[in-house]
C-alpha positions in Angstrom: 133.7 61.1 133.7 133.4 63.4 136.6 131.4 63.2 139.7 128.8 66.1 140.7 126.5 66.9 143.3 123.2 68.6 143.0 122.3 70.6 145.6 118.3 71.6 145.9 115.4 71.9 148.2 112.9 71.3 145.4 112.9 67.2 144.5 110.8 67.8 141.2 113.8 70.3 139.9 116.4 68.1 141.3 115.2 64.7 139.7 114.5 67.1 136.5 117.8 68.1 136.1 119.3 64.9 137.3 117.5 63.4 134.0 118.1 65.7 131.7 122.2 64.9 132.9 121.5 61.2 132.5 120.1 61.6 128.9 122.4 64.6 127.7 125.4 64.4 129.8 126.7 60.8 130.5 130.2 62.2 131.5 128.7 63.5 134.6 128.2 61.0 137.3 125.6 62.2 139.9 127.2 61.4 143.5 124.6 62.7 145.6 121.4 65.2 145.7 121.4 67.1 148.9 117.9 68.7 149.2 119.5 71.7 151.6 121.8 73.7 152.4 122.9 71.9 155.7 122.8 68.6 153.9 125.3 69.6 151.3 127.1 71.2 154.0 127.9 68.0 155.6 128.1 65.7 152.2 130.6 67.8 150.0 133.4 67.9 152.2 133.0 64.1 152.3 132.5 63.8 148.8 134.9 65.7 147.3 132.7 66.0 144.2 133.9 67.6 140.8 131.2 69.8 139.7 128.4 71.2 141.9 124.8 72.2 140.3 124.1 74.5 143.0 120.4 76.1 143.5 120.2 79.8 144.7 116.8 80.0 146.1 117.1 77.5 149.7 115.5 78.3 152.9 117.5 78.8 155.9 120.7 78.4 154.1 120.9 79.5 150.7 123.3 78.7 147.8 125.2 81.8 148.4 125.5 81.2 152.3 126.7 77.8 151.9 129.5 78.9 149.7 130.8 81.3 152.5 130.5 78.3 155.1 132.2 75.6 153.2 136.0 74.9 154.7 136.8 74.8 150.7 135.5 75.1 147.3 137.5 72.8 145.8 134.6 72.1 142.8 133.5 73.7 139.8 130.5 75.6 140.6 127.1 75.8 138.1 124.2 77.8 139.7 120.7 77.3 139.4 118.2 80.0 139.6 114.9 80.7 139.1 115.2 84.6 137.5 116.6 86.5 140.6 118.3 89.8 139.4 120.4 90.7 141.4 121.7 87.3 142.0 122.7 87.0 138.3 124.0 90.4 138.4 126.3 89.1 141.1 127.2 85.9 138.9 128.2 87.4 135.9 130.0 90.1 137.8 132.4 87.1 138.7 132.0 85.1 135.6 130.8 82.3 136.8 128.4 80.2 135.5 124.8 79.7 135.8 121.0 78.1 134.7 117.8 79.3 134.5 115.3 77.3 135.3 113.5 75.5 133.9 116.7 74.5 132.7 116.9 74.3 128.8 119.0 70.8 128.3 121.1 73.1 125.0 121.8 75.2 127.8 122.9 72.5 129.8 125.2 71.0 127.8 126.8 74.0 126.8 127.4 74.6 130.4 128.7 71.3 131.3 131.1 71.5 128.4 132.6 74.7 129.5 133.2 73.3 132.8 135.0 69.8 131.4 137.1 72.3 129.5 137.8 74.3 132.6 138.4 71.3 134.6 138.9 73.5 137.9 137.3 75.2 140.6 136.3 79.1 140.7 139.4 81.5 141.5 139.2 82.6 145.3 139.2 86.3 143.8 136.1 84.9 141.5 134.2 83.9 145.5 135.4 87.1 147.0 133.4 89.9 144.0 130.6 87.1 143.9 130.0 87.3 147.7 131.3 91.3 147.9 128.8 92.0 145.1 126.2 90.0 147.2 126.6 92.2 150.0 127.0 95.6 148.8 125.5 97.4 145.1 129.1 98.3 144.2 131.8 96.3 143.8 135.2 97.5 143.6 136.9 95.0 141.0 135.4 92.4 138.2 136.7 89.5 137.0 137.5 89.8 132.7 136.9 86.2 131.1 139.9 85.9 128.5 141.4 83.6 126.4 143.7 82.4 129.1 141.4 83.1 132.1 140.4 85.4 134.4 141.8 88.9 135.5 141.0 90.8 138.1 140.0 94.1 137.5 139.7 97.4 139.7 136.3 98.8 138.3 138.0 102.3 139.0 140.8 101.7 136.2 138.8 101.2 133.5 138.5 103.8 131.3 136.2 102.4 128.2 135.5 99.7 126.5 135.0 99.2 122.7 133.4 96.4 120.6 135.6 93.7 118.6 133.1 91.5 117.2 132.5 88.9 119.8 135.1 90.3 122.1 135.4 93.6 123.9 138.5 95.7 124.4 139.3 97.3 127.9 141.3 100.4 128.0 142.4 100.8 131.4 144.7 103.4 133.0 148.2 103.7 132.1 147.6 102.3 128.9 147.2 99.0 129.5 144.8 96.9 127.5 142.9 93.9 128.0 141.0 91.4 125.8 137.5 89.7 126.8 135.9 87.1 125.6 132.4 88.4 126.0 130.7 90.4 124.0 129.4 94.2 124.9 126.5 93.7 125.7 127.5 91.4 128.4 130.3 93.7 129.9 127.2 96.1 129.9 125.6 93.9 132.0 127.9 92.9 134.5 129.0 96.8 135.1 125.2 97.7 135.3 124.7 99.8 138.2 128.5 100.9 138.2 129.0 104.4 136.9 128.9 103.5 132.9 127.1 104.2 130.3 126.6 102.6 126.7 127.1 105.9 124.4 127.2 103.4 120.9 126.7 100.1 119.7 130.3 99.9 120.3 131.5 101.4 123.0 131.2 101.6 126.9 132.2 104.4 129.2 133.1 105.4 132.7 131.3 108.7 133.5 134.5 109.4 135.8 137.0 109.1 133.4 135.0 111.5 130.7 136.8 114.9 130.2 135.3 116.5 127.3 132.3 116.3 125.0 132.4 117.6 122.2 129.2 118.9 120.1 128.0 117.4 117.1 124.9 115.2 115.4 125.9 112.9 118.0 128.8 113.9 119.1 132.3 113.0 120.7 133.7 112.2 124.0 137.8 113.2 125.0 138.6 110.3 127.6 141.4 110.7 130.6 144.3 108.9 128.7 143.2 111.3 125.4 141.3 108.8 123.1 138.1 110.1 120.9 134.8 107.7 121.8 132.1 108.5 119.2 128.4 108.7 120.8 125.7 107.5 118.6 122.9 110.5 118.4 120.2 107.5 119.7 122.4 107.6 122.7 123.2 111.2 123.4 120.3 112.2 125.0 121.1 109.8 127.7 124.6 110.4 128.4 124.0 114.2 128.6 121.5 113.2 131.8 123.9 111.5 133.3 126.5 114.1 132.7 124.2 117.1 134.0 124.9 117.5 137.8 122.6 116.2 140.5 120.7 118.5 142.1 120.1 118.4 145.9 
């Protein structure tokens, strides 16, 4: 069993999800429902709660704002969000976890296994690129879900990234290597608006670290450290725009 505290300004989606824990979750134990931003600011501390379903969208004091005002986030952390981009964008930049609403209870579960299994609070390096990313388009390192954890990685050193099934590879600088458990796709989306680019099904690139492309059907990139990355002829089109120079 662990305790938890829902934190959001609409009742309806707080007694929503707080049934949908009752009838799907048992091991969660619902403390307290703080219908703002100030409440929870007041009850968490005191509560000392576990797990924390925390809603995005709050006047005067959002989700975000409250995390930066807390004395400590010494909980797991589950977001809830009505679709809001660039707040998810900043979510899965830190790999952390969140809902849609309405919240789907397979989804739920899912999520509220993950965090059992976890068992601890978000990294203070996970905070820092959720609330940096916040606050500014470009963020200077990600955090790489792995089989042990997270690493913190400076956006800058990557180099590519390649498909492995349901895992992706990051080449970084000086040879180093590093193993996520997320598929491309979503390593695509949390470095979207970073200076990559998706040249095949299977491979991610950093438009700074390109050296050479080589002519073909589709063709072939030479990469800083020396390694070939095939582009798909679907994709080449698009990775020659972003190649071309901008003009002023």
């Amino acid at each position: 069993m662990i305790t938890a505290v829902i934190v959001d300004d609409e009742p309806d989606c707080a007694e929503t999800l707080q049934l949908l824990l009752d009838a799907c979750c048992p091991e969660v134990n619902i403390v307290a429902i703080c219908p703002s931003g100030a409440a929870a600011l007041a009850q968490i501390p005191a509560l000392n709660p576990q797990l924390v379903f925390l809603d995005i969208e709050m006047p005067f004091m959002n989700g975000f704002q409250l995390l930066s005002q807390l004395p400590a986030v010494n909980f797991d952390l589950i977001f809830t969000t009505s679709y809001d981009q660039y707040a998810i964008k900043a979510i899965r930049y830190s790999a952390m976890d969140y809902l849609l609403k309405p919240i789907d209870r397979e989804e739920l579960k899912a999520a509220v296994q993950k965090s059992l299994d976890r068992r601890n609070p978000p990294l203070p390096q996970q905070l820092e690129i959720l609330l940096q990313r916040l606050h500014q388009p470009v963020s200077s390192k990600i955090a790489i879900p792995t089989m042990d954890g997270l690493q913190m990685v400076a956006v800058a050193s990557v180099i590519h990234c390649a498909s492995d099934s349901n895992y992706t590879i990051f080449h970084l600088k000086g040879g180093q290597k590093i193993t996520a458990s997320r598929t491309l796709k979503d390593i695509a989306e949390m470095l979207e608006g970073q200076n990559f680019v998706r040249v095949h099904q299977s491979a991610l690139v950093n438009l700074e670290e390109i050296n050479k492309y080589v002519k073909g059907e589709g063709g072939y990139l030479i990469m800083s450290d020396g390694s070939t990355v095939d582009v798909a002829r679907s994709r080449k089109e698009t990775l020659l725009k972003r190649l071309q120079p901008r003009r002023s």
